[in-house]
C-alpha positions in Angstrom: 61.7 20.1 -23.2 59.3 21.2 -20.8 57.4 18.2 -20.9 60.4 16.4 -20.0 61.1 18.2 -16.8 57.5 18.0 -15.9 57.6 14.0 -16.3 60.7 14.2 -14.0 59.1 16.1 -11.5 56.0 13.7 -11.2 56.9 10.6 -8.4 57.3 7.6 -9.3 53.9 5.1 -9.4 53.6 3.9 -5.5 50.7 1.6 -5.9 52.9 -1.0 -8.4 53.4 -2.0 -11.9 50.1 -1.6 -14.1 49.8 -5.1 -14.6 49.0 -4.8 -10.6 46.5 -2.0 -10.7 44.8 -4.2 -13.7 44.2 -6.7 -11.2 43.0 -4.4 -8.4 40.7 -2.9 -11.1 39.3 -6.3 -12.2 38.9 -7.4 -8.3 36.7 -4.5 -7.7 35.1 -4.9 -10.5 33.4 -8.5 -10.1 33.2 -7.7 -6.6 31.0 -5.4 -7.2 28.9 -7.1 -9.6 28.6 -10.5 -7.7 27.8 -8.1 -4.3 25.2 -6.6 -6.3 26.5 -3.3 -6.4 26.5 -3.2 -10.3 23.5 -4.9 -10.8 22.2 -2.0 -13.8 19.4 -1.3 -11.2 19.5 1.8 -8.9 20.6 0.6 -5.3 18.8 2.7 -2.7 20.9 3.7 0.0 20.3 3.2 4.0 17.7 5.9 4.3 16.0 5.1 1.3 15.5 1.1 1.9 14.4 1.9 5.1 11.6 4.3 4.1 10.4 1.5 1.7 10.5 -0.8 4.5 8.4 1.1 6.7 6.1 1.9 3.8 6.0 -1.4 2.8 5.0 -2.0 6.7 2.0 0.7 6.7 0.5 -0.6 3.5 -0.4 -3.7 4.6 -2.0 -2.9 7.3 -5.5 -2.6 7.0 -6.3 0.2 9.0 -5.1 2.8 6.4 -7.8 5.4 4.9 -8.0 5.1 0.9 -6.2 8.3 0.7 -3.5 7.7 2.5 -3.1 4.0 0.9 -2.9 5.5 -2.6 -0.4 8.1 -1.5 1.5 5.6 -0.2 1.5 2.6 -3.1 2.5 5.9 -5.2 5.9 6.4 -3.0 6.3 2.8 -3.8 6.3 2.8 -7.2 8.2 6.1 -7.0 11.3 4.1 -5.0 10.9 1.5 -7.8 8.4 -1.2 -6.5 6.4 -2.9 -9.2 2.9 -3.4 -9.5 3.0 -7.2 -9.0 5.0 -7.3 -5.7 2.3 -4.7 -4.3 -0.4 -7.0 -5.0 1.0 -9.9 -3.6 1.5 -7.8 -0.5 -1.5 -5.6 -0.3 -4.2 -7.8 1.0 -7.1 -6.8 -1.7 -9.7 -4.6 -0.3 -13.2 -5.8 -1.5 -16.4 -3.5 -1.6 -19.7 -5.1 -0.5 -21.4 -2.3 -2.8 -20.0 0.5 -4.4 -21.1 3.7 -2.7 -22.9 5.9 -5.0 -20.8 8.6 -6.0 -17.6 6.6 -5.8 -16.6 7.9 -9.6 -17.2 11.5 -9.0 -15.2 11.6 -5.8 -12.2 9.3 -7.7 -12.8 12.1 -10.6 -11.9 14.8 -8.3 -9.0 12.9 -6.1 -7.6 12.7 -10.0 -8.2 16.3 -10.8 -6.2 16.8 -6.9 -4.2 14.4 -7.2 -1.3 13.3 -10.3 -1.3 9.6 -9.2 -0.2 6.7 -11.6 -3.2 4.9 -13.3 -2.3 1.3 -11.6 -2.5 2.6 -7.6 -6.3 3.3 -7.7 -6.5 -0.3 -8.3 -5.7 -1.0 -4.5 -8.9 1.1 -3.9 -11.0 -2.0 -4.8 -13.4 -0.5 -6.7 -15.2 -2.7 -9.9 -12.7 -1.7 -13.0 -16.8 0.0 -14.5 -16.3 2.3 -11.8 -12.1 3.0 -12.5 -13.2 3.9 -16.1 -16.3 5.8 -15.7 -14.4 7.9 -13.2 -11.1 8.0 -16.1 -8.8 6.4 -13.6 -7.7 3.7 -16.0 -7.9 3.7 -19.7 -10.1 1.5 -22.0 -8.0 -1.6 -22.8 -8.0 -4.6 -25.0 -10.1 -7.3 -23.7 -7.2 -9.3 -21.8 -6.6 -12.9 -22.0 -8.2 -15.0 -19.5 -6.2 -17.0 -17.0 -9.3 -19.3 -16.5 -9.0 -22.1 -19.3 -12.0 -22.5 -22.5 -14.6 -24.8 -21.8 -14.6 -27.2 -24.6 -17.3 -28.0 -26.8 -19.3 -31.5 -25.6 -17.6 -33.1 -28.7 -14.3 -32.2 -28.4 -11.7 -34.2 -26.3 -8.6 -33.0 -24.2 -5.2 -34.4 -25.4 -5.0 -36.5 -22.8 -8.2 -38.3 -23.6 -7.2 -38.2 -27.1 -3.9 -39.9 -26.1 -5.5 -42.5 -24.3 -8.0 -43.5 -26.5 -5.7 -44.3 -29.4 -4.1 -47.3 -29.3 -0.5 -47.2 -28.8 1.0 -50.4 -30.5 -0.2 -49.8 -34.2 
């Protein structure tokens, strides 16, 4: 009984049948996923895309001190930027020789510092000197992108292909 005066004291539905809210529900709904919205990444608010921007902005320039550059490709992967956009955006730096104590002063930026393995990469140092000083681990030898030289004998398919006759 009390149920039923508390059902008669609730108004009416305003906002239209339920077959109408269905529809408003399913409007927003692939709205939001063809806007982007719902895209199963995080979207960054205003402030947030705008600090990557502007970080994006200071680490390509080249004028940056390697400090300040690894702090900085650290914020980035922090606000979700991968590896492989930085490095097509980062211009690689290049030592002409490695300073001599280059590992023991990485060693103690590490010990100072908890920084992902992949940003002292953008350092430019040899990968010898990233594993001597522990900044990267020992890895698998990986595959080469440059393609095996061939034996003197051996012929590529499409010599093979045009060697052998094609109306047998």
């Amino acid at each position: 009984m009390a149920k039923a005066k508390i059902m008669a004291a609730q108004k009416p539905n305003l906002r239209g049948s339920p077959e109408a809210v269905k529809k408003r529900v399913a409007a927003r709904n692939l709205n939001d996923v063809l806007s982007g919205k719902k895209t199963g990444f995080p979207v960054l608010d205003g402030r947030t895309e705008k600090r990557r921007q502007r970080l994006l902005g200071e680490v390509v320039q080249e004028a940056l001190k390697p400090v300040d550059l690894l702090l900085k490709v650290q914020e980035l992967f922090d606000l979700g930027e991968s590896y492989i956009s930085l490095r097509k955006l980062i211009p690689a730096r290049r030592l002409r020789a490695v300073p001599e104590g280059a590992a023991e002063a990485l060693a103690t930026m590490m010990e100072a510092y908890t920084l992902s393995e992949d940003v002292y990469r953008f350092l430019g140092l040899p990968e010898a000197v990233l594993k001597e000083a522990g900044a990267i681990q020992q890895q698998a030898a990986k595959k080469s992108l440059t393609p095996k030289k061939r034996s003197a004998g051996s012929k590529s398919r499409t010599e093979a292909s045009k060697a052998e006759p094609t109306g047998a």
